[in-house]
N, C-alpha and C positions, 0 to 999 in steps of 0.2 A: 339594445343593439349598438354598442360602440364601434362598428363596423361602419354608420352612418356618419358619427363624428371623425374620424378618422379620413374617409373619403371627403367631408367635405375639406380639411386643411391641407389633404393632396389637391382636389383641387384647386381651392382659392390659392395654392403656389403654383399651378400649373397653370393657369388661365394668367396669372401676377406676370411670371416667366415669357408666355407666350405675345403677349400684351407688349413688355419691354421689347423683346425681339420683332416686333413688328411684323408677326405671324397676321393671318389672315384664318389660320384654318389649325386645331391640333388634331393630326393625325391618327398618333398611337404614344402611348402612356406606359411605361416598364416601371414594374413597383417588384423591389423584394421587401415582406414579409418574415418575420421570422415566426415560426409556428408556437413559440414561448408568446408570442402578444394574443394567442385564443380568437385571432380574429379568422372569419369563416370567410372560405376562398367565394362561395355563392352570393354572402350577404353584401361583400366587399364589391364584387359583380352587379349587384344587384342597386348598388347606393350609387355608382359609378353609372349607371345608366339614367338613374332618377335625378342627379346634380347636374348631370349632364346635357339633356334635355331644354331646348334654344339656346343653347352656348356656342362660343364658338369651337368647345370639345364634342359638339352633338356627334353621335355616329361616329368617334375616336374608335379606334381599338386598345383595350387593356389589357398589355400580357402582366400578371402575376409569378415571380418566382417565390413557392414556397419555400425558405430556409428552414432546416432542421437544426432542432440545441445540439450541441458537440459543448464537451466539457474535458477540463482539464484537471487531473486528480493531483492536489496538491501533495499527496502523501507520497506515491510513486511516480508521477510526473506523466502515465497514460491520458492520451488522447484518445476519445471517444466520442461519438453518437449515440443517442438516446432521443427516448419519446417524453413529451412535458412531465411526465409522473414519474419516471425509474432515473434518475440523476448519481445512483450509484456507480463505482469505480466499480467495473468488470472484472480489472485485473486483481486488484485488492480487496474489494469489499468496501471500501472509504469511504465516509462523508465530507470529507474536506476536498469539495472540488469548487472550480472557480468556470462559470459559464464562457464560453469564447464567443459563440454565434447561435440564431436564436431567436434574440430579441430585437431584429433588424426591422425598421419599419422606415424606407428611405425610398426618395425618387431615383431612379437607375438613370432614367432618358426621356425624354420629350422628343418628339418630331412634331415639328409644323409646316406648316405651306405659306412659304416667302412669297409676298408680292413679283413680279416680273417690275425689275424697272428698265 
């Protein structure tokens, strides 16, 4: 389940993040994914609540956007979407395509809860 490793270096940057900013509290978590990394929206869910757990992320919310691969066919130059397995050119028929997005696996946003001073 690399779905575990994964969540934990989201969070060890998220908790790093929130720590600098002299949060008290993280709120909610925005992660896009891209569905080329085979990672599963459930398990990612699921690792996110176990990492989480007496943190000061406890009780966060994580919203997940899935990315879809979109590919570019180097031989007629169409832009497309597709699922991880069909990366064929629609228009052409081509194998010479070059992925654009996809393989995103990035923090989007953090929210935390500032002290009152």
């Amino acid at each position: 389940m690399h779905e575990l490793g994964i969540m934990t270096g989201v969070m060890e940057a998220v908790e790093k993040s929130a720590v600098q900013a002299g949060a008290t509290k993280v709120l909610k978590v925005t992660l896009s994914i891209g569905e080329m990394t085979e990672a599963i929206e459930d398990s990612l869910r699921f690792a996110f609540e176990v990492l989480t757990e007496g943190t000061m992320s406890e009780g966060a919310e994580l919203e997940i956007n899935m990315v879809a691969p979109r590919s570019l066919c180097l031989d007629c130059g169409a832009e497309y979407e597709h699922d991880r397995f069909h990366m064929v050119c629609p228009e052409c028929g081509g194998y010479n395509t070059k992925l654009l997005a996809g393989r995103e696996l990035q923090i989007d946003s953090i929210e935390v809860d500032l002290p009152d001073e």
